[in-house]
VOLUMKE-229659 format. One line per 10 residues: their letters; for each residue x, y, z of C-alpha. Coordinates in Angstrom, 2 decimals. Layout:
<vexkes>
a	X,Y,Z | ... .
</vexkes>
This chain:
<vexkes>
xxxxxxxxxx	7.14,67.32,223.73 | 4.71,64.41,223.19 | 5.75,60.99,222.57 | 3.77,58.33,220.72 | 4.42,54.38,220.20 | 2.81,52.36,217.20 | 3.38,48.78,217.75 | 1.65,46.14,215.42 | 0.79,42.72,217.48 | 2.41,40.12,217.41 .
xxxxxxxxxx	2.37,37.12,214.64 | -1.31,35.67,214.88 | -2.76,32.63,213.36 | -5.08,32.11,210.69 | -8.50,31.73,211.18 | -10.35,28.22,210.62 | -13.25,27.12,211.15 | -15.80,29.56,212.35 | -12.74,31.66,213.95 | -13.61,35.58,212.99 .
xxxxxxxxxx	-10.34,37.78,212.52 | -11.09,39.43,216.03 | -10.77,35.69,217.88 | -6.87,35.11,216.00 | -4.50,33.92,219.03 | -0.83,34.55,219.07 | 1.35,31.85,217.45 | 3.99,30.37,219.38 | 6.61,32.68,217.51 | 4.22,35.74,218.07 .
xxxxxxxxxx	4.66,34.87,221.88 | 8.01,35.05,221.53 | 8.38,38.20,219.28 | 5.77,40.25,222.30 | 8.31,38.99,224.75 | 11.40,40.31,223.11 | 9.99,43.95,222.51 | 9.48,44.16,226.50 | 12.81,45.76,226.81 | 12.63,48.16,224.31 .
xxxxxxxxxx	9.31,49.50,225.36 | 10.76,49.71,228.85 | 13.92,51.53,227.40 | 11.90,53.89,225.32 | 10.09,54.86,228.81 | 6.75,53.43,226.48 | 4.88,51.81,229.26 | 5.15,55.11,231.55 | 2.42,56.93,229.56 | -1.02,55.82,228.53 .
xxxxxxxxxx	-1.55,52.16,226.95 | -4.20,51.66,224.44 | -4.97,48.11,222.90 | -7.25,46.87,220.03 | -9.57,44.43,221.91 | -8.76,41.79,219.34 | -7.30,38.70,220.67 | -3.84,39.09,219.00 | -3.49,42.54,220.24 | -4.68,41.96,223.71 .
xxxxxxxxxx	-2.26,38.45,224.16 | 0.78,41.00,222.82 | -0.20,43.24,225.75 | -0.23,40.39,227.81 | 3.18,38.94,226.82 | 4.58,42.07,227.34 | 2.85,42.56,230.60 | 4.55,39.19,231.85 | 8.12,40.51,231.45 | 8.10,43.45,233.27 .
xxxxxxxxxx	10.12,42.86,236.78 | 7.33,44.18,238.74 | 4.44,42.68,236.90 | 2.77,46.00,237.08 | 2.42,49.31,234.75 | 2.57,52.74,235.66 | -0.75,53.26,234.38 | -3.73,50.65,233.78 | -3.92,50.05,230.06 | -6.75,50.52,228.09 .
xxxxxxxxxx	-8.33,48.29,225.25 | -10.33,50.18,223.08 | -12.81,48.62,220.06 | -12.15,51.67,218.28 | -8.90,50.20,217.95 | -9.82,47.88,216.11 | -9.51,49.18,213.17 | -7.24,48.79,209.16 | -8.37,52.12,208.44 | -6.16,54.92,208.58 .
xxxxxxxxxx	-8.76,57.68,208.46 | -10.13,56.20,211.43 | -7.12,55.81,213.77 | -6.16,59.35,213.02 | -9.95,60.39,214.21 | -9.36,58.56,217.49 | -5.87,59.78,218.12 | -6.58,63.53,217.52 | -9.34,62.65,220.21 | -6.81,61.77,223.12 .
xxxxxxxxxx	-6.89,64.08,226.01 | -4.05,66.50,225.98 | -2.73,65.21,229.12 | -1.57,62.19,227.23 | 2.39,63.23,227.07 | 3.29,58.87,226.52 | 0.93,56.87,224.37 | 1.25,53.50,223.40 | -1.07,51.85,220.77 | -1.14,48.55,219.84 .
xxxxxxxxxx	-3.08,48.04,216.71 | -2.99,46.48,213.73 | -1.79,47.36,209.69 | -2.58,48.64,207.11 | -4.02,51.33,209.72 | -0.77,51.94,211.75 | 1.99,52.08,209.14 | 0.21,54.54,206.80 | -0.56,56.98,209.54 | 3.16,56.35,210.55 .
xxxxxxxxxx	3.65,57.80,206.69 | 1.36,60.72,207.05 | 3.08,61.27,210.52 | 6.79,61.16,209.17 | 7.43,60.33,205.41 | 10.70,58.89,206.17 | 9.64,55.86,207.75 | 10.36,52.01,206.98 | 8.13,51.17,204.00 | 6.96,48.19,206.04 .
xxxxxxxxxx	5.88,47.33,209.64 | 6.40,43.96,210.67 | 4.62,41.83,213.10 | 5.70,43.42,216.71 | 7.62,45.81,215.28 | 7.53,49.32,217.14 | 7.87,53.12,215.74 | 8.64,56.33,218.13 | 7.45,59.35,217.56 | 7.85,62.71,218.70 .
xxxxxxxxxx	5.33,65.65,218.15 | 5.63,69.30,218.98 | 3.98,70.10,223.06 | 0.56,71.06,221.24 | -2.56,69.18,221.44 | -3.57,65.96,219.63 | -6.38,67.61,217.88 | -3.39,69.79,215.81 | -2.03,67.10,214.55 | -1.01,67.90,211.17 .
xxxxxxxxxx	0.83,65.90,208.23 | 4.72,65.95,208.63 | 4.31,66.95,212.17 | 6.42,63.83,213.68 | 10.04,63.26,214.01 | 11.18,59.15,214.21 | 13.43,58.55,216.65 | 13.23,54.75,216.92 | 12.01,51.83,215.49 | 13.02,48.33,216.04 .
xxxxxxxxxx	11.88,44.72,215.08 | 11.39,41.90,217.51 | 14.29,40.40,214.97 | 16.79,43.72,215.72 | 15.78,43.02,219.40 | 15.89,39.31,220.00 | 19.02,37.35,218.64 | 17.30,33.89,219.55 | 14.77,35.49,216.81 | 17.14,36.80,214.71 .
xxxxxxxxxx	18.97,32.95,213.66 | 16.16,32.21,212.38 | 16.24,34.38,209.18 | 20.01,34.93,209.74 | 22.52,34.09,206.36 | 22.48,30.04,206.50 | 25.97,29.07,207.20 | 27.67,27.06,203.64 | 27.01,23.14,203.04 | 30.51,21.44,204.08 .
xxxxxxxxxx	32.83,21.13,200.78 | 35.50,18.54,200.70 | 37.91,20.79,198.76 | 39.84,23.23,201.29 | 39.66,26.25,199.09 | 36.29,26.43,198.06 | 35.26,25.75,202.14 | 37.38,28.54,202.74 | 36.15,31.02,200.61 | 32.66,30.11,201.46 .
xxxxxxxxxx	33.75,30.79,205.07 | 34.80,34.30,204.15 | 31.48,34.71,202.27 | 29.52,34.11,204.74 | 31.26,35.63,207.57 | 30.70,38.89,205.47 | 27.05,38.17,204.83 | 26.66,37.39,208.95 | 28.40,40.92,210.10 | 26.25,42.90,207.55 .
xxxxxxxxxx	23.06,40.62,208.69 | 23.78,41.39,212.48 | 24.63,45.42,212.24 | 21.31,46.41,213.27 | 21.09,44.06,216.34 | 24.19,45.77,217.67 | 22.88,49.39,216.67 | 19.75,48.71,218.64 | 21.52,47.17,221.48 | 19.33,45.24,223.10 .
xxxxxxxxxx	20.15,41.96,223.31 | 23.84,41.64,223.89 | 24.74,38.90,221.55 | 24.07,40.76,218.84 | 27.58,41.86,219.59 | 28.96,38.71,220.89 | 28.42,37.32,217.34 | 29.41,40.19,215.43 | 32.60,40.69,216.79 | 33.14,36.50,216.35 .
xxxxxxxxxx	32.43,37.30,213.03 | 34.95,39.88,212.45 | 37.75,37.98,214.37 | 37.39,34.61,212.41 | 37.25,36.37,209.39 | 40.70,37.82,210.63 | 41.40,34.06,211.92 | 40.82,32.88,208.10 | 42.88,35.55,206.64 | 45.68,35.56,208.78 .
xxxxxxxxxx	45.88,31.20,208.97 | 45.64,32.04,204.55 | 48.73,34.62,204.69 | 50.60,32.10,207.31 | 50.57,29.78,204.21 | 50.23,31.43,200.83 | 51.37,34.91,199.89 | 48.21,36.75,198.94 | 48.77,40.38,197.93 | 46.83,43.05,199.47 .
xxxxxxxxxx	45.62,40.77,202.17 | 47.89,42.38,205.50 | 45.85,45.51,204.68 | 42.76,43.90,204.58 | 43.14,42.40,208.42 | 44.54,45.60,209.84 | 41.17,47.14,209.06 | 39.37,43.90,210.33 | 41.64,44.07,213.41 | 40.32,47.98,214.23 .
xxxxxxxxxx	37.03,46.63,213.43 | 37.14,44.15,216.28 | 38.78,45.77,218.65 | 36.42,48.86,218.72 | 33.75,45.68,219.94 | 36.59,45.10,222.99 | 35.45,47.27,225.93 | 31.90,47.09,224.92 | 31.68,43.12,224.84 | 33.76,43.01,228.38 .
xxxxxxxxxx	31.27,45.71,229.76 | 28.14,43.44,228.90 | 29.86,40.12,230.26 | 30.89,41.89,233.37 | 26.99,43.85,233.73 | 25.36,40.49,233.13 | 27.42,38.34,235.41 | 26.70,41.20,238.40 | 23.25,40.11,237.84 | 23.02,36.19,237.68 .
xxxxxxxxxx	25.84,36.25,241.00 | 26.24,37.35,244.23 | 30.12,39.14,244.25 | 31.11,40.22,247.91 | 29.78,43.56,248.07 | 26.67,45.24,249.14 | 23.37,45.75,247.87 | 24.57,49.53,247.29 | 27.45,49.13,246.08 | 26.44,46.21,243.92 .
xxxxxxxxxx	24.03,48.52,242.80 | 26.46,51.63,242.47 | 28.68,49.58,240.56 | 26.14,48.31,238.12 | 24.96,51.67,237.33 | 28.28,53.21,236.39 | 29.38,50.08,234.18 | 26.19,51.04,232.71 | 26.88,54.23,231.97 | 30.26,53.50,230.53 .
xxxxxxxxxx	28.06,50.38,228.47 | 25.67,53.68,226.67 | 29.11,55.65,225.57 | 31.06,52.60,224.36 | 27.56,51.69,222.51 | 27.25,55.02,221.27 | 30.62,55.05,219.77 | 30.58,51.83,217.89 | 27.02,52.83,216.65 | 28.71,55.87,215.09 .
xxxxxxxxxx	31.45,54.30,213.56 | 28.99,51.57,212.17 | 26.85,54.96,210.53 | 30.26,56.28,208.89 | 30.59,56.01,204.69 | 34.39,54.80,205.27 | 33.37,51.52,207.84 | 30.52,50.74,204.66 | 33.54,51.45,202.33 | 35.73,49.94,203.83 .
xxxxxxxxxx	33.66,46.33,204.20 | 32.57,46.39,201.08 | 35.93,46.35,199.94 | 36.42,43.27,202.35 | 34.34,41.59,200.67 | 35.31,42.68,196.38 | 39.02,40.99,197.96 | 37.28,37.60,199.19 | 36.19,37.35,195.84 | 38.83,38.30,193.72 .
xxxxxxxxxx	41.28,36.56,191.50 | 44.68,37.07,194.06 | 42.46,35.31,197.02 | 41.11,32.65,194.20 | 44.35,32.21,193.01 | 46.23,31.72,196.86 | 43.79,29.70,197.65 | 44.48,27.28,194.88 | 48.09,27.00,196.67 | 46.64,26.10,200.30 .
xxxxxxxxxx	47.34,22.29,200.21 | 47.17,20.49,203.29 | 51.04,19.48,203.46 | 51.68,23.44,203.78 | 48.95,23.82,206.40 | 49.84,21.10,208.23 | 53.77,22.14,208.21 | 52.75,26.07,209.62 | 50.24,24.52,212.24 | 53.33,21.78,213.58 .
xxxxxxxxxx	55.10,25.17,213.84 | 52.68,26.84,215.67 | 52.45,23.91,218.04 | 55.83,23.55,218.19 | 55.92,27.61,219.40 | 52.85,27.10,221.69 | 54.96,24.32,223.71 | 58.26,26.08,224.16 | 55.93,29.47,225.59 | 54.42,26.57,227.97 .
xxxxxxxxxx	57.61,25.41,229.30 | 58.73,28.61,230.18 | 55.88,29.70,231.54 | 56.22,30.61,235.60 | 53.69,30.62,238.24 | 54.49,34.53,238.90 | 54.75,35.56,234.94 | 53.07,38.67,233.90 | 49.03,38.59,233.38 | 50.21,39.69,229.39 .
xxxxxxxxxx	52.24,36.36,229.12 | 49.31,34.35,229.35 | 47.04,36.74,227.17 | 49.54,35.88,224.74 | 49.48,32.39,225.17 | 45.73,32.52,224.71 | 46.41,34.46,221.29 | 48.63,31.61,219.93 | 46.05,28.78,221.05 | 43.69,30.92,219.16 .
xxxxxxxxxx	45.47,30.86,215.83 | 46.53,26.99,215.64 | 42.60,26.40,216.46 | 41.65,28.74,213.72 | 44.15,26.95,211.39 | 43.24,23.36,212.67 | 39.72,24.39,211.99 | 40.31,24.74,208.21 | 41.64,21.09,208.43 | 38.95,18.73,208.12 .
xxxxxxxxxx	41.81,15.69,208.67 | 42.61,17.44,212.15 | 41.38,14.70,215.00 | 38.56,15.65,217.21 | 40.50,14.65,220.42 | 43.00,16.92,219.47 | 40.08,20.18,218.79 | 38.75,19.61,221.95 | 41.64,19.64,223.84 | 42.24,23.32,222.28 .
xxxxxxxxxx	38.61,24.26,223.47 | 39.44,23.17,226.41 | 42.77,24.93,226.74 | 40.89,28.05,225.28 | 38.10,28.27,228.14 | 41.19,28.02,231.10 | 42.93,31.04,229.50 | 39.77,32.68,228.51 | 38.52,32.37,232.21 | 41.95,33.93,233.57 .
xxxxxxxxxx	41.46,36.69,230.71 | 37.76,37.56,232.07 | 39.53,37.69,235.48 | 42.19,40.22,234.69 | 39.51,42.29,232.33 | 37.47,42.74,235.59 | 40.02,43.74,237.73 | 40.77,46.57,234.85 | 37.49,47.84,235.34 | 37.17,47.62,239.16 .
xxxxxxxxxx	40.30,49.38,239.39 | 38.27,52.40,236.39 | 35.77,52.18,239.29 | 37.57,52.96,241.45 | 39.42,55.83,240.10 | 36.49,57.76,239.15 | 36.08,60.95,241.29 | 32.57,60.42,240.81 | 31.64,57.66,242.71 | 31.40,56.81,246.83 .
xxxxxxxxxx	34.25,56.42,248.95 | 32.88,53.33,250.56 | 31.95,51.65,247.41 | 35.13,52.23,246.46 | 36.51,50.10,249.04 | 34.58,47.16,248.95 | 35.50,47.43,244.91 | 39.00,47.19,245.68 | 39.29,44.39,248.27 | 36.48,42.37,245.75 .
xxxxxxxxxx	40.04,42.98,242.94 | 42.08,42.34,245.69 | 40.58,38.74,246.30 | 40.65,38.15,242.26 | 44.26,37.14,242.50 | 43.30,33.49,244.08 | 41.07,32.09,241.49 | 43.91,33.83,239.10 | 46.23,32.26,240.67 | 44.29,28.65,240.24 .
xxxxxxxxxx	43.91,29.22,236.99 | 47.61,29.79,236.17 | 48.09,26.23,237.83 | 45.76,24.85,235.63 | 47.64,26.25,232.73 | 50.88,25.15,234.32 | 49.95,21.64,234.68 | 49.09,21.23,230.60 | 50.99,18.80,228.90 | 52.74,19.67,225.46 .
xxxxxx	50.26,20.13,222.60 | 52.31,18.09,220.65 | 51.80,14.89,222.69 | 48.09,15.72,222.41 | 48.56,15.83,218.50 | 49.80,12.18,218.15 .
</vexkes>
């Protein structure tokens, strides 16, 4: 089986002056667009084969940018920039492609439009209708040589933009978050709105799973929207609405595992935890592993008519006349009286609170503190002193949480049949030593005053 990369270059600028088209440099953005499709080429094994680049300046500084974030700085093969590439003609990229020796099993061209996407077309008619700047297509073709190429003859198995691949790139043309309304219903509603809009906006950043905050955002999505909902039903009846979260509530938590996976991956390599290069390494790889299946699962649910269904009834219920209606009734004298409750419940779980209490106490602490910020959120009167003390409070018990979510994968680690004895170990004395910065952390917790004091 042969395998064969379009990419388009990156965004260019226009010419002036006596600039031809050849001479266009990279814009600052097209920089940045080359750089965030290094990953995927390196996760679609692209730069193992042959390289071929248009010698245009665009399409050579693409290479380049590319080039520059590979770990090694080097390629398995020396690439190769080719005038012929050069080329908006379709009829002639197809003649220099069904010239390519047959030893060519991995080639990567980086060329320019209308050339590229219309032989992507005649390759595989079910392709995106458009190719964006630095956007990439995989192919597959039968083990045969490139002269028989032949209409149809491709499968797609991939494509991604540098926006699927790059959430920094992604904000840019992301759903703009609503203008701040001084009537509490109509800010609320917008928040729903646009909460929806965001999730929908970010799916195919988390199907392509490169860049982890794709999912980091989604999921925030999803559990604010539940946040909203849930503060709403704490003051209004709404009908219909308890429904509506339990579905948000599997939505979110089917993100869980897969969110703690990528926190714990990343942190393994920005720090230096007390084990050693192998089993650092060991342990890395097999988090990994269990990273691809979670992916893989949420990516199917995502593809399944009942999830689209399903959200698309989330968002007919934000709009209709039993949410329009409750939120006509959420005045701030009721919002204030459920959030003095909730305050009032956070404080008495405080005081009884023990330095040896049970790692779930404190989770459930955490998931209090998270609903009177949600609800104090919706209350522009609420006093800043007061919201950052509940950030504050937030990142203590979200630290201990991380801590306790690490040990529960250590302890995966080290149950699996699979992996080395000795790495096993050194897993289980690094969970072992966990318990201390726990146990500072629970101190920390224990030594908060009353969130009611904080309040006046």
């Amino acid at each position: 089986m042969r395998h064969l990369y379009l990419m388009r270059h990156a965004k260019a600028k226009q010419p002036r002056g006596d600039m031809t088209d050849h001479q266009r440099p990279l814009r600052k953005r097209g920089k940045r667009q080359a750089a965030a499709m290094a990953p995927v080429l390196r996760r679609w094994q692209a730069l193992e084969g042959k390289t071929y680049v248009s010698t245009a300046a665009r399409t050579r500084e693409t290479f380049d940018e590319i080039a520059a974030q590979l770990p090694d700085r080097t390629l398995a093969n020396p690439v190769h920039f080719d005038e012929a590439l050069y080329t908006f003609d379709v009829e002639a990229l197809l003649a220099w492609l069904t010239a390519l020796p047959d030893g060519a099993e991995r080639v990567l061209v980086i060329g320019h439009n209308p050339a590229l996407i219309e032989f992507a077309c005649w390759l595989n008619d079910e392709v995106p209708p458009s190719l964006p700047t630095a956007s990439v297509l995989h192919f597959t073709l039968p083990d045969t040589p490139w002269s028989s190429m032949n209409q149809g003859c491709a499968e797609l198995v991939g494509h991604l933009s540098p926006e699927e691949a790059s959430y920094a790139l992604f904000k840019r043309r992301a759903p703009k978050p609503p203008a701040h309304k001084d009537d509490t219903a109509s800010r609320i509603h917008a928040m729903l709105e646009h909460q929806y809009r965001m999730i929908r906006a970010l799916e195919p950043g988390v199907i392509a799973g490169v860049d982890p905050e794709f999912l980091h955002q989604y999921r925030v999505n999803l559990r604010r929207s539940r946040a909203v909902g849930e503060s709403l039903r704490s003051v209004v009846k709404v009908p219909g609405l308890k429904k509506q979260l339990k579905w948000l509530k599997h939505c979110a938590r089917a993100t869980s595992d897969l969110r703690d996976l990528d926190v714990f991956v990343e942190d393994l390599s920005n720090t230096s935890p007390p084990l050693s290069p192998g089993t650092r390494e060991g342990l890395k790889q097999w988090l990994q592993g269990c990273q691809r299946e979670h992916h893989q699962a949420l990516c199917q649910q995502l593809s399944t008519s009942e999830y689209v269904e399903q959200l698309q009834g989330w968002q007919r219920f934000i709009v209709s006349d039993e949410v329009v209606k409750a939120l006509s009734k959420f005045t701030p004298k009721r919002s204030k009286a459920v959030l003095d409750e909730r305050i009032a419940r956070h404080d008495e779980d405080l005081a009884a609170l023990a330095l040896d209490a049970p790692d779930t106490t404190l989770h459930e602490l955490r998931k209090g503190l998270k609903r009177i910020r949600y609800l104090a959120d919706l209350m522009p009167e609420t006093p800043k002193p007061f919201v950052s003390e509940l950030k504050h409070r937030q990142r203590l018990l979200g630290d201990f949480q991380d801590l306790c979510t690490r040990q529960v994968w250590l302890d995966a680690f080290c149950a699996s049949a699979d992996n080395d004895t000795r790495q096993k170990q050194e897993c289980s004395q690094w969970r072992a030593a966990l318990e201390k910065p726990k146990r500072n952390l629970r101190k920390d917790v224990l030594a908060l005053a009353p969130l009611a004091e904080v309040q006046t």
